[in-house]
C-alpha positions in Angstrom: -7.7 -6.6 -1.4 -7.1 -9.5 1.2 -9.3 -12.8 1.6 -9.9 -14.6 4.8 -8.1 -18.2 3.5 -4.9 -15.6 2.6 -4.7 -14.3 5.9 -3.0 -17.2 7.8 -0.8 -20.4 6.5 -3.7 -22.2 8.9 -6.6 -21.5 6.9 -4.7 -22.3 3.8 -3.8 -25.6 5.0 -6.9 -26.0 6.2 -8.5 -25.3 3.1 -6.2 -27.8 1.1 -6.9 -30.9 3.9 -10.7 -30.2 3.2 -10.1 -30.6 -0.7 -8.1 -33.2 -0.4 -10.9 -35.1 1.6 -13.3 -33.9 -1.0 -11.5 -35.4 -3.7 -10.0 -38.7 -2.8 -13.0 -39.4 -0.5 -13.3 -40.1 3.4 -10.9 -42.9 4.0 -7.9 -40.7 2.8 -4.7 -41.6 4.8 -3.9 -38.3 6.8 0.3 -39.8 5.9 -1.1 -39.2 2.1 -2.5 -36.2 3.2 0.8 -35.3 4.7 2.6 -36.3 1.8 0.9 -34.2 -0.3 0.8 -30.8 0.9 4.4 -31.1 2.6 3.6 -31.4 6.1 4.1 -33.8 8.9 1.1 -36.3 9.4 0.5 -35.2 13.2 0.2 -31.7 11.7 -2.4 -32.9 9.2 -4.2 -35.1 12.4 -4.0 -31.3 14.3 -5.8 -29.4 12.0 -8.3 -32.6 11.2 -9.0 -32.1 15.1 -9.1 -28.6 14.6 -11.8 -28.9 11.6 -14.1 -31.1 13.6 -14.3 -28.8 16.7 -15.4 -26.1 14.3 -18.2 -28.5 12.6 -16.7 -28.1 8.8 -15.5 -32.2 9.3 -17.7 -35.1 10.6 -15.8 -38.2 11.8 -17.7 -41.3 10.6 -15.0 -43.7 12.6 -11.2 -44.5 13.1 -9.1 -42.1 10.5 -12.0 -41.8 7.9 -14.2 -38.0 8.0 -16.6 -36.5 5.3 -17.0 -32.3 4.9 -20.2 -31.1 6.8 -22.2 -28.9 5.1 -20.7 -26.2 7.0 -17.4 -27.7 5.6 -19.0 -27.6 2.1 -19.8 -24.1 2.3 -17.0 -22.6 3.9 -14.7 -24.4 0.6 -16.9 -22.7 -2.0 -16.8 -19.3 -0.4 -12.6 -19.7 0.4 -12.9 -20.6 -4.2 -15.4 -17.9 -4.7 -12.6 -15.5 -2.5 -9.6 -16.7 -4.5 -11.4 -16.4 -8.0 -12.3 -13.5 -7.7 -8.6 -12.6 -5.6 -7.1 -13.9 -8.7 -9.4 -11.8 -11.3 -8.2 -8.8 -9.1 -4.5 -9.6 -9.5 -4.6 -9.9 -13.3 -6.4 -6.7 -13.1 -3.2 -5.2 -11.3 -0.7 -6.9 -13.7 -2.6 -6.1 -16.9 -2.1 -2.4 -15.7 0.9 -1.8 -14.8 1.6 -3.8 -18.0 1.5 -0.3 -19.6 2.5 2.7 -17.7 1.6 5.6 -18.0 4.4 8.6 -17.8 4.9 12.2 -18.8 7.2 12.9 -21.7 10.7 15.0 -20.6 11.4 15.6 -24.1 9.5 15.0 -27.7 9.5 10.9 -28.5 9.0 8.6 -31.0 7.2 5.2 -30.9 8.6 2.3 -30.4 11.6 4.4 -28.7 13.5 2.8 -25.8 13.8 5.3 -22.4 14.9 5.4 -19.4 12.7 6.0 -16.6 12.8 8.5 -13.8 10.8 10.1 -10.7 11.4 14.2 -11.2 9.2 16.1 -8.4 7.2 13.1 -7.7 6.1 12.1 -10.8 7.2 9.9 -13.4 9.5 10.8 -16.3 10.7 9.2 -19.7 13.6 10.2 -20.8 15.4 9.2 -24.3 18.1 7.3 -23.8 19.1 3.4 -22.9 21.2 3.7 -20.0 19.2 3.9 -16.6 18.0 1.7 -13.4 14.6 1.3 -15.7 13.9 1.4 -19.3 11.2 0.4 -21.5 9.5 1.2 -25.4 7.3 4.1 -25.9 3.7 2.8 -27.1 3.2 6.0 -29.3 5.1 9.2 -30.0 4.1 12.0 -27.8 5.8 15.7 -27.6 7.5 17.5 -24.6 5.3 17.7 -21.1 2.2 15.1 -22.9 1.4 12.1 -21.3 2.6 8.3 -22.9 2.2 4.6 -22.5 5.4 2.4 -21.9 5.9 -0.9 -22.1 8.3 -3.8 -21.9 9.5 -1.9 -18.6 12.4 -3.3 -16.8 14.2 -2.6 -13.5 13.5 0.0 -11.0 12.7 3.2 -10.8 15.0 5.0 -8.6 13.3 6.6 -5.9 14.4 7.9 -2.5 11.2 8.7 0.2 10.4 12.0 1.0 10.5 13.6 4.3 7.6 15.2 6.5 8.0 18.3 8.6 5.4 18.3 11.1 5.0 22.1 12.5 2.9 21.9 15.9 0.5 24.7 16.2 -0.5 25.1 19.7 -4.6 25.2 19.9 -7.0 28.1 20.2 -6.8 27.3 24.6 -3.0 27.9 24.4 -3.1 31.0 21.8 -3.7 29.0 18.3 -1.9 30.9 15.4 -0.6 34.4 18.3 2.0 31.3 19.5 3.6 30.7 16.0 7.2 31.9 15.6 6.5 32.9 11.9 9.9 33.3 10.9 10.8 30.0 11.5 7.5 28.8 9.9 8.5 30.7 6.6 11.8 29.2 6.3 10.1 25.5 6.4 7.6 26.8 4.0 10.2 27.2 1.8 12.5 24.4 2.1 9.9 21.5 1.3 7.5 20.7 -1.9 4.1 20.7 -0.7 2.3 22.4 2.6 -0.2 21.2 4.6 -2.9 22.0 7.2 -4.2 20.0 10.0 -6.5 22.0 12.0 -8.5 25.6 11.9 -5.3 27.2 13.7 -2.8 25.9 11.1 -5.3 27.6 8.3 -4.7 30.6 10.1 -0.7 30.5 10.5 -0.3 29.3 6.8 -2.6 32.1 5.7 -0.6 34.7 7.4 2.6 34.0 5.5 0.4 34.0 2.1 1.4 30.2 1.9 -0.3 27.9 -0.9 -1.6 25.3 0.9 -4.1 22.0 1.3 -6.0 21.4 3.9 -8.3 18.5 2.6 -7.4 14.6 2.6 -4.5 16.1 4.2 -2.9 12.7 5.9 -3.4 10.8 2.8 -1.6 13.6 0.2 1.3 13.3 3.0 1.7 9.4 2.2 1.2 9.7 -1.0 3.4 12.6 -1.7 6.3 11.0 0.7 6.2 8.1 -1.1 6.5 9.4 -4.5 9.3 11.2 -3.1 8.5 15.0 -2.5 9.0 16.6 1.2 6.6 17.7 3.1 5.7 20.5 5.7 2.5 20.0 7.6 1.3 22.8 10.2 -0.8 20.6 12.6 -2.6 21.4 15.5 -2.1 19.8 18.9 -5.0 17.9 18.6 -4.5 16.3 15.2 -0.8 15.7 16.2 -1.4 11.8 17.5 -3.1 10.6 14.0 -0.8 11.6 11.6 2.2 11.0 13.4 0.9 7.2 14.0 0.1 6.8 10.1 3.2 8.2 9.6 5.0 5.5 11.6 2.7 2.7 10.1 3.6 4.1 6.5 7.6 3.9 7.5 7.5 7.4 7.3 10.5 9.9 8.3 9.5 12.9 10.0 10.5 15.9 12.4 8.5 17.4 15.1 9.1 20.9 15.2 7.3 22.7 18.3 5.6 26.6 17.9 7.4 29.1 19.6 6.9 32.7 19.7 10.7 33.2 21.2 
């Protein structure tokens, strides 16, 4: 969630002139102005300028402006953004505030653990001694699910890897081109398989692979970041999207080609 007034250090400042106006009233000193917000007055007369242009100040004479009602509007809606901006973040803190893992072994409450990622979920573990620890909420047995709290550190957690298998398309021989040898071995090497593409359905199917095929770019960032590897059959023309999420994401990945050599 991102608000327009967030989005640039000008509308910021340009929210925090307009309340300044607002609250010490239209003869403000733009130096006080200045003062206040940390800035240099001929940035302060900039933005004033700025604001008047775009109708949300009127200039009643030399250094002294009132909000239009534009002006007036545009401040509530930039408070209604951030109130409900800063409803959203305690949302996100009072979350994570207790986090939710799976149990390695059987644990008691109140228990301190350490924390790990183990095929890309997360683990408590007994024990102290870890790059993140934190208090079991309840007791919980072997492979259930339990709260922790009082969590600190990091989690240690290296990105996966994507293997991107280019499957020519039906024009160029679709699933005949694969080299399915070469196909299996990836198959095997990586965590999760994926298909992009009614020609990757096919190869994957004919080496009895277990495989998604829907939400497929999505499950390959999630699963990458969470740390698993990834092989994802894709056909030539699903080949530019993923690979430019990919790069977005910070993604590694190989590009292996079809071959029937």
């Amino acid at each position: 969630m991102m608000i327009e007034v967030l989005r640039s250090k000008n509308q910021t400042t340009k929210l925090q002139i307009l309340v300044e106006i607002a609250d010490k009233g239209p003869d403000i000193q733009q130096r006080e102005i200045a003062k206040e917000l940390d800035i240099t007055p001929q940035a302060v007369s900039d933005y004033i300028a700025q604001m008047v242009n775009e109708d949300l100040l009127l200039a009643l004479g030399r250094s002294s402006y009132r909000l239009t009602n534009e002006g007036v509007n545009w401040v509530i809606k930039s408070l209604k953004e951030l109130n409900a901006y800063n409803q959203y973040i305690q949302k996100a803190v009072n979350n994570i505030s207790i986090c939710a893992a799976l149990a390695e072994v059987d644990l008691a409450q109140n228990q301190q653990i350490s924390l790990k990622m183990k095929n890309g979920l997360l683990y408590a573990s007994s024990g102290e001694t870890g790059a993140a620890t934190g208090f079991t909420v309840s007791a919980a047995k072997a492979g259930e699910d339990i709260g922790i709290s009082g969590i600190e550190g990091i989690v240690p957690l290296e990105a996966g890897e994507v293997v991107i298998f280019k499957i020519a398309d039906i024009s160029r021989g679709g699933s005949r081109k694969v080299n399915y040898e070469t196909l299996k071995k990836y198959a095997q090497e990586n965590d999760i398989i994926a298909g992009l593409g009614i020609e990757s359905y096919a190869a994957l199917s004919k080496i009895n692979a277990d495989y998604c095929r829907y939400g497929v770019v999505e499950a390959v960032v999630e699963a990458a970041k969470t740390g698993l590897n990834t092989l994802v059959c894709c056909v030539e023309g699903e080949l530019d999207g993923l690979v430019i999420r990919l790069e977005k994401e910070k993604i590694r990945y190989i590009l292996v080609a079809e071959s029937s050599l």
